[in-house]
BATIKOL-67831 format. One record per atom (N, C-alpha, C, O): x, y, z. Coordinates in steps of 0.2 Angstrom, whole numbers, plus 2048, in hexadecimal, padded with zeros to 3 digits. Example, Ala and Ser with C-alpha at 12.3 -4.5 7.8 and 13.67 -1.06 7.14 Angstrom:
8427E4827;83E7EA827;8427F0827;8477EF82A;8407F5823;8447FB824;840800827;843806828;
//
This chain:
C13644ED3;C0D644ED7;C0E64AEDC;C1364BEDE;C0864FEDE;C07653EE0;C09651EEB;C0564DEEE;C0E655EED;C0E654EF5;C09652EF9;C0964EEFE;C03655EF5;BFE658EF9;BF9653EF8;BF3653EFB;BFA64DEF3;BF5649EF1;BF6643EF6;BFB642EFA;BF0640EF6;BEE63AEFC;BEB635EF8;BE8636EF3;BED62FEF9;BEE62AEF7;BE6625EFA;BE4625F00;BE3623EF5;BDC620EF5;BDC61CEFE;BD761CF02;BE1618EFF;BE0615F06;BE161AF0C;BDD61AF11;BE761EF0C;BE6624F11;BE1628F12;BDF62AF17;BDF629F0A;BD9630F0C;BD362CF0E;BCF62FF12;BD2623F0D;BCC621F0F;BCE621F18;BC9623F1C;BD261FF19;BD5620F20;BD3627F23;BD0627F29;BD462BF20;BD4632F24;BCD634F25;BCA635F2B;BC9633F1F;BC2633F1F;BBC630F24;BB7632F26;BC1628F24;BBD623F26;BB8621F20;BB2620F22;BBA621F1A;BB661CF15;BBA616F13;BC0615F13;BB6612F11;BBB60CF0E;BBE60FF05;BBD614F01;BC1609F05;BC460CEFC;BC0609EF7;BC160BEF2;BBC602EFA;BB65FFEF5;BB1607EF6;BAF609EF1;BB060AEFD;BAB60FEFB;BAC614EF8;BA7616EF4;BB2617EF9;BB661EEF3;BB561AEEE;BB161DEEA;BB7615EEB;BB5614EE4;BAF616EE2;BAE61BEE0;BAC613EE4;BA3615EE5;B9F618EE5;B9A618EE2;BA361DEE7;BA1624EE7;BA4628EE3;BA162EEE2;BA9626EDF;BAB629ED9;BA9627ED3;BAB62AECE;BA5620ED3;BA261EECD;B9A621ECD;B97622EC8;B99624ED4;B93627ED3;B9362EED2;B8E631ED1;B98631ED2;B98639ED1;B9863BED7;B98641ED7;B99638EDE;B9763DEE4;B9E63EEE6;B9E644EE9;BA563BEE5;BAB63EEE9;BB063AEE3;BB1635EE2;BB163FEDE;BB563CEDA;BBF63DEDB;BC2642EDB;BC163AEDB;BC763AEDA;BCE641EDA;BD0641ED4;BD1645EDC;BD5649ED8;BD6647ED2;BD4649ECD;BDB642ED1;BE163FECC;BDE638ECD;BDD636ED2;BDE637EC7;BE262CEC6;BE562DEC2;BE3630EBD;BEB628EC5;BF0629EC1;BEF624EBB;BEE61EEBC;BEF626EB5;BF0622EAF;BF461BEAC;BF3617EA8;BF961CEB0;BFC614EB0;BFA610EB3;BF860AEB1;BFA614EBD;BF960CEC0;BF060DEC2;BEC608EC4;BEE613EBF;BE7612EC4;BE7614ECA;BE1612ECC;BEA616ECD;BEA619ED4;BE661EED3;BE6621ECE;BE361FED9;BDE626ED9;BE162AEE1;BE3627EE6;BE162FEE0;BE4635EE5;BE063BEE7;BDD63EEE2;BDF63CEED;BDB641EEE;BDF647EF3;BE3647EF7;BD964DEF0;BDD654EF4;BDA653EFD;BD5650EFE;BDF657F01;BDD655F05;BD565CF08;BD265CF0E;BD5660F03;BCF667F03;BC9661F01;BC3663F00;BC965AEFF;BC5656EFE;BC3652F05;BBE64FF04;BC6652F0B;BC464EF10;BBD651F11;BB864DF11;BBC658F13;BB665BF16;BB1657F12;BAC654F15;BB1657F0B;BA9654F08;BAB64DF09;BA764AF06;BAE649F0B;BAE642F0C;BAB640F13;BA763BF14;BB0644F17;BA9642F1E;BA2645F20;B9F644F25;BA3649F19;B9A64AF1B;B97645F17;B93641F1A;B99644F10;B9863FF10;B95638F13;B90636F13;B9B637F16;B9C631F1C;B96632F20;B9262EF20;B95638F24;B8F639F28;B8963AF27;B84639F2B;B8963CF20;B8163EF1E;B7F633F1C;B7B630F1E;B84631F19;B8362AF16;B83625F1E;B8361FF1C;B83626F25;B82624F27;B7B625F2A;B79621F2E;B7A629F29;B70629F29;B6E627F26;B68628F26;B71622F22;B6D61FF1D;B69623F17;B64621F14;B6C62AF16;B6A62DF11;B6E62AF0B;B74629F0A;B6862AF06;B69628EFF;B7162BEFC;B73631EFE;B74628EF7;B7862DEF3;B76631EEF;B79637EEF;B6F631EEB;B6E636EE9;B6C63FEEF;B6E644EED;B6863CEF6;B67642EFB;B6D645EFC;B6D64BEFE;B71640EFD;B78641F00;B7B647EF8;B7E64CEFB;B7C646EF2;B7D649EED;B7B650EEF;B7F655EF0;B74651EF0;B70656EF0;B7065BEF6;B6F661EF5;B72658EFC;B7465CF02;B7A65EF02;B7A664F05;B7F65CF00;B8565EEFE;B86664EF9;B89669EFA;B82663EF3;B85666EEC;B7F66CEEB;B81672EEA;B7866AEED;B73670EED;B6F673EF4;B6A670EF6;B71679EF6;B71678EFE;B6967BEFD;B6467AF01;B6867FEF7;B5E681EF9;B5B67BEF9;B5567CEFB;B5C675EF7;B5866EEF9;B5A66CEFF;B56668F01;B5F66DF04;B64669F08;B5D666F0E;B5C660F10;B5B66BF0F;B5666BF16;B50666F14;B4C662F17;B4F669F0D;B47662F0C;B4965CF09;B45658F06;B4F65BF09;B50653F09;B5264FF0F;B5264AF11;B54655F11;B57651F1A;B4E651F20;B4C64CF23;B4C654F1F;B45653F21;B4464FF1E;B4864AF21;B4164DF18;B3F648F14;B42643F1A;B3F641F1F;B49641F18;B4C63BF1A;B4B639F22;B4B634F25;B4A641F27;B4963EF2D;B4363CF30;B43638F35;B3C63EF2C;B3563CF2A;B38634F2B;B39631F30;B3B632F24;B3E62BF21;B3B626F29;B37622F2B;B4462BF2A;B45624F2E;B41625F39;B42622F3E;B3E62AF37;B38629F3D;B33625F3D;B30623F42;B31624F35;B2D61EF34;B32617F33;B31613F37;B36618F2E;B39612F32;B3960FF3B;B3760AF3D;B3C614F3F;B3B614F45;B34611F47;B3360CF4B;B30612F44;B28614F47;B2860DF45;B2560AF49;B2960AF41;B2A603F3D;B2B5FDF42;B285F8F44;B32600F42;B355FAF47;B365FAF4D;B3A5F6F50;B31600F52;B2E5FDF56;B265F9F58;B255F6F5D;B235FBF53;B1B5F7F53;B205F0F51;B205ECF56;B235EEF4B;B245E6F4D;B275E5F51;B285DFF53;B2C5EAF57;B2D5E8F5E;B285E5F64;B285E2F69;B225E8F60;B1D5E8F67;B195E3F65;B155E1F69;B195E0F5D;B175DBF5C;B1A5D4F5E;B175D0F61;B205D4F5C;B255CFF5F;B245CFF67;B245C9F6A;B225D5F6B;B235D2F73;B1B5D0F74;B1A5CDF79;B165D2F70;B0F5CFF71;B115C6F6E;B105C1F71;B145C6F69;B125BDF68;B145BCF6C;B105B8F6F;B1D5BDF70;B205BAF73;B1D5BAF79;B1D5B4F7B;B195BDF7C;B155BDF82;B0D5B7F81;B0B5B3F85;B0A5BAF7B;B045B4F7A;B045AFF76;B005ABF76;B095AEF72;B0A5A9F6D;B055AAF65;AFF5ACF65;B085A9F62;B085ABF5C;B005A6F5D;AFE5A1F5E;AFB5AEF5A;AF45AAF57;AF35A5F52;AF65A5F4C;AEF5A2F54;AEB59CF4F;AE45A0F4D;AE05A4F51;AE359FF46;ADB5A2F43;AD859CF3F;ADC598F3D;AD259CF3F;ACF599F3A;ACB59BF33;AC659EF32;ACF59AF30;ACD59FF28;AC859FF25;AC6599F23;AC55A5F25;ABF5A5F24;ABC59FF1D;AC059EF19;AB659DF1E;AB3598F1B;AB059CF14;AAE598F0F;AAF5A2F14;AAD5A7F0F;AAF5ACF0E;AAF5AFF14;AB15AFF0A;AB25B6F09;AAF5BDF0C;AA95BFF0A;AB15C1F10;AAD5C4F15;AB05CDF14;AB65CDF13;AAE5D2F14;AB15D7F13;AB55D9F1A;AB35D8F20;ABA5DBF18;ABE5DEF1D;AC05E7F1D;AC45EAF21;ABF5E9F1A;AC15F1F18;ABA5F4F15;AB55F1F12;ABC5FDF16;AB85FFF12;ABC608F13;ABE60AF18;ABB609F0D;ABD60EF0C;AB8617F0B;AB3618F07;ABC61BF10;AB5620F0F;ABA625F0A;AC0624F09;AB662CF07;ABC630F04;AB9637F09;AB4638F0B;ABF639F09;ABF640F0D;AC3645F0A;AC8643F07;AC264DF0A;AC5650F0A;ACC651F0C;AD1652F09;ACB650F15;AD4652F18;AD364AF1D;ACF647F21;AD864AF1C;AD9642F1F;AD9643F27;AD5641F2B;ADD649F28;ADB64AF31;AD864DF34;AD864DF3A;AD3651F2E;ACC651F32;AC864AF33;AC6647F38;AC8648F2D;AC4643F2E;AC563FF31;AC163DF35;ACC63FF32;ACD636F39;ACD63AF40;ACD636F45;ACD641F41;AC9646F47;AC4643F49;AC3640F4E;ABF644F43;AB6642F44;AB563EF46;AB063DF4A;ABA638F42;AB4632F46;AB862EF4C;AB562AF4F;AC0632F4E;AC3630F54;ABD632F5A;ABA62FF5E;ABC63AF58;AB763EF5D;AB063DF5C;AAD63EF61;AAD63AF58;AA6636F56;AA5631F59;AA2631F5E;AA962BF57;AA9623F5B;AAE620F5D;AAE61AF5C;AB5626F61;ABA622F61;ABC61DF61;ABF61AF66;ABC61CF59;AC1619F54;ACA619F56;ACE61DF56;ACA614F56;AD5614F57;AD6614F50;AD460FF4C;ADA619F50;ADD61CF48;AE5619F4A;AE961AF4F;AE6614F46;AEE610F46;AF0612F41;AEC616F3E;AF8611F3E;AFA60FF3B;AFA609F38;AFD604F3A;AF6609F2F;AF75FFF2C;AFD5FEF29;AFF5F8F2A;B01605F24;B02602F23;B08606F20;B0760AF1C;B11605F22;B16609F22;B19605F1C;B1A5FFF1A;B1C60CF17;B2160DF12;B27610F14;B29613F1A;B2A60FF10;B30615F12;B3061CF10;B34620F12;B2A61EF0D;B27625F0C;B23629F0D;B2162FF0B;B1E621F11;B15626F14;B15620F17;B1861BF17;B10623F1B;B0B61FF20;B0461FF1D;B02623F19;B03619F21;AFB61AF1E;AF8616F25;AFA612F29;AF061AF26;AF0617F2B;AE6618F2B;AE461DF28;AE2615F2E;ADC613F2F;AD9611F36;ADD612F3A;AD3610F37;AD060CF3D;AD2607F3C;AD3605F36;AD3602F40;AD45FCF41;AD05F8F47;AD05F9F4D;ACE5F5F45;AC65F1F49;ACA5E8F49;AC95E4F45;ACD5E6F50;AD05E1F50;AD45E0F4E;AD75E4F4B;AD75D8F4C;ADD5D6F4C;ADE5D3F45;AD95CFF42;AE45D5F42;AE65D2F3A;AE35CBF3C;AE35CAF42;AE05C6F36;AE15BEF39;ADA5BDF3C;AD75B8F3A;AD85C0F3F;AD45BEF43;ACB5C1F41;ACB5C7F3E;AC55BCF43;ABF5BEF42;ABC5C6F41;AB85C8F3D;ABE5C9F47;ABD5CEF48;AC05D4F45;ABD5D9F45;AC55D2F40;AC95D7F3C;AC55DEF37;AC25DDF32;AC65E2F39;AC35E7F33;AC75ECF31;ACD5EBF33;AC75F1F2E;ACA5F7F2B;AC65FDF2A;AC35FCF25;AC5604F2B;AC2607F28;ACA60DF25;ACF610F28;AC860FF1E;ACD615F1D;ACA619F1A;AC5619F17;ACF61EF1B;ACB624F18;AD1625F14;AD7624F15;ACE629F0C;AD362AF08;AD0633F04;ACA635F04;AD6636F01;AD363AEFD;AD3638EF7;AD6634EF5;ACE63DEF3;ACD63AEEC;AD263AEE7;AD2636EE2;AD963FEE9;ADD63BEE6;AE2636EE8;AE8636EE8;ADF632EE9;ADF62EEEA;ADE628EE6;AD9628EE3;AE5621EE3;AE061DEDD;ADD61AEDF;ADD618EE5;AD6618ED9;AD1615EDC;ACB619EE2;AC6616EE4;ACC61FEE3;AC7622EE7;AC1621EE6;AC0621EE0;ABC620EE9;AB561FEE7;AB2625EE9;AB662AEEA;AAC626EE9;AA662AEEC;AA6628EF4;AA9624EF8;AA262DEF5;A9F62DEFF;A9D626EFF;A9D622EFA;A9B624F05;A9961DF07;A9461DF0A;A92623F0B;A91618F0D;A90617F13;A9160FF17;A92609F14;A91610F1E;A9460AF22;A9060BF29;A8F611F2C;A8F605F2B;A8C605F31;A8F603F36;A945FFF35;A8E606F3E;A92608F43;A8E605F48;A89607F49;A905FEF4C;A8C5FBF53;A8E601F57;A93605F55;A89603F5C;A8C607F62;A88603F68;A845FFF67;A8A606F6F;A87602F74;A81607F77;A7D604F7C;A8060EF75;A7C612F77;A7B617F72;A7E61CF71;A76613F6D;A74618F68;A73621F66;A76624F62;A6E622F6B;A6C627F6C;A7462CF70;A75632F6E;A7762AF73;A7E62CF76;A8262DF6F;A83633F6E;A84629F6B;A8762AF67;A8562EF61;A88631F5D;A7F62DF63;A7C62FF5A;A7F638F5C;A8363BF59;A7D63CF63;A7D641F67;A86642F63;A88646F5F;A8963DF67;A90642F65;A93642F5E;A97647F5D;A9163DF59;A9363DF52;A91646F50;A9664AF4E;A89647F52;A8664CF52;A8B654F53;A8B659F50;A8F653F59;A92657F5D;A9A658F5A;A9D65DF59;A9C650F58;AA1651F55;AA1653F4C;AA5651F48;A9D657F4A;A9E659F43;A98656F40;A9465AF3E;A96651F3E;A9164DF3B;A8A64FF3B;A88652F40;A8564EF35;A7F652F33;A7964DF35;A79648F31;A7564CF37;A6E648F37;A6C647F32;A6964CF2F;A6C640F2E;A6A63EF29;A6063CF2D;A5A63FF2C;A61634F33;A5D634F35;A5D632F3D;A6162EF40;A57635F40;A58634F47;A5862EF49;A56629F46;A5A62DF50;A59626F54;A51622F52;A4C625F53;A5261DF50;A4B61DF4F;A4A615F4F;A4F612F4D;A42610F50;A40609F4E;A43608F48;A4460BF43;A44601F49;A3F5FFF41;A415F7F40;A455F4F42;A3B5F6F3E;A395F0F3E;A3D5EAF3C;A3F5E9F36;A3D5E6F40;A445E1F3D;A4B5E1F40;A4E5DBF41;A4D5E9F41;A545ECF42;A555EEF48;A515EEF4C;A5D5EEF49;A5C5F2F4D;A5A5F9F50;A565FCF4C;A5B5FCF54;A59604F54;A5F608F52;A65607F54;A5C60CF4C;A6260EF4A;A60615F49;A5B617F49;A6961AF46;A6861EF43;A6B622F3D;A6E61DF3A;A6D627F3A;A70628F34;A7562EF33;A72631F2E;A79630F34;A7F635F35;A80634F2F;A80630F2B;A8463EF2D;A87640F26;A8E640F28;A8E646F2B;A9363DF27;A99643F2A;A9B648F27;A9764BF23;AA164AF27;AA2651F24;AA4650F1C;AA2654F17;AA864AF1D;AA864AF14;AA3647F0F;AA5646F09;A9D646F12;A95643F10;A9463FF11;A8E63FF12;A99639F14;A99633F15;A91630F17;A8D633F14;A8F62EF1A;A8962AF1E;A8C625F21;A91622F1E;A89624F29;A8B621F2D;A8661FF31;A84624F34;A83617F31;A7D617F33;A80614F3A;A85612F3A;A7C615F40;A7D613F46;A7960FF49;A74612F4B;A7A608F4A;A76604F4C;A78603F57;A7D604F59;A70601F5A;A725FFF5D;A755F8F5F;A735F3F5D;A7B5F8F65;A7D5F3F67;A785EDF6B;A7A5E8F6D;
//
C-alpha cells in the first residue's frame, strides 16, 4: 500500500463526509476511489483528493443536486448558470416558506376559516393571453390596481396572477395572464371590471396604455358602463359600482 494513501474512515474524517456518503458518491461517478483493494475491498484515497471532497461537501450542502454539483466541479463554462439556477431555486423556496409562515401566524391569530361550499358550480378564474407577462401585469396594476401575488410556487418557477379574495371563500377569484406559448393558450378575452367611479377609472385605464373600445355611457337595464382594449387586445368592460 501506497504511504501516502488514506483509508476510506480517515479520509471521510478529514473531509467531513460520511463513508455511507463516499460510497455514494463513488457509485455515482462524482469522487471515485484511488485503489480498492481486491481482496478485502477497502477503498483508499489520495490525499490531492481532499480539495474536490470538501467542495463537494460544500457545494452538497446547498442542497445542490449531484448532478449540479458534477457540473460545477468538472465544467467550469456552465459553473455560474447552474449556481444562479440553484440560487433562484432556493429564493423561491425561501419565498415559499415564508408565505406559509404568514399563513400559519394568520390562522393562529383568527382560527382556521369555515366556508360553505358553493351549492353550484360557479366560475372562479379567467385567463387573458398577452405578449410580455410584465407589461401586462404593469397595465392593469397601473389601470385598476389589481394586487399581482404569487398562486403558485414550484421548485423552478413561479407563477403568479390577480387574486380577488380568499382560497375557500365566496369571494374567491383569479385573473392570469399567460403567453401563447403557453399550454392551452386561448385567444384575447374579455372580462368585466366593478369600479366605484366609472368615468375615473375608465380615464386611467386610458392613461395607463389601453385603447377606447366604448365610452362611459347609459344603457338600459345595466349598469353605466364602458369598454377598454388593453395592450394585448384583451377587452375589458367597466361597469359601475
Amino acid at each position: 500500500m501506497d504511504i501516502d494513501e488514506i483509508s476510506i474512515g480517515r479520509f471521510g474524517r478529514l473531509c467531513g463526509l460520511s463513508v455511507h456518503t463516499l460510497r455514494h458518491y463513488a457509485e455515482v461517478g462524482l469522487l471515485a476511489p484511488a485503489r480498492v483493494d481486491a481482496t478485502t475491498g477497502y477503498r483508499y484515497y489520495r490525499p490531492d483528493q481532499l480539495e474536490r471532497a470538501r467542495q463537494i461537501r460544500s457545494l452538497r450542502w446547498t442542497d445542490l443536486s449531484v448532478e449540479d454539483t458534477r457540473t460545477v466541479l468538472d465544467d467550469p463554462a456552465h459553473a455560474d448558470g447552474v449556481l444562479a439556477a440553484h440560487r433562484s431555486r432556493l429564493e423561491r423556496e425561501r419565498d415559499r416558506i415564508a408565505a406559509s409562515l404568514g399563513d400559519a401566524e394568520r390562522l393562529a391569530e383568527e382560527g382556521v376559516p369555515t366556508s360553505t361550499p358553493p351549492s353550484a358550480a360557479r366560475p372562479v378564474q379567467i385567463k387573458l393571453l398577452v405578449a410580455d407577462l410584465d407589461a401586462a401585469a404593469a397595465f392593469y396594476i397601473d389601470a385598476f390596481g389589481f394586487d399581482y401575488e404569487v398562486t403558485q410556487r414550484t421548485a423552478d418557477e413561479d407563477f403568479s396572477g390577480f387574486v380577488f379574495g380568499r382560497y375557500g371563500e365566496s369571494d374567491f377569484f383569479l385573473v392570469h395572464l399567460q403567453t401563447a406559448d403557453h399550454p392551452g393558450a386561448a385567444g384575447p378575452a374579455t372580462i368585466g371590471v366593478l369600479v366605484d367611479d366609472l368615468d375615473t377609472a375608465h380615464g386611467r385605464a386610458l392613461s395607463a396604455g389601453a385603447t377606447e373600445v366604448l365610452g362611459p355611457h347609459d344603457s338600459e337595464g345595466m349598469p353605466r358602463s364602458s369598454a377598454v382594449r388593453d395592450p394585448d387586445a384583451n377587452v375589458v368592460w367597466l361597469y359601475q359600482g
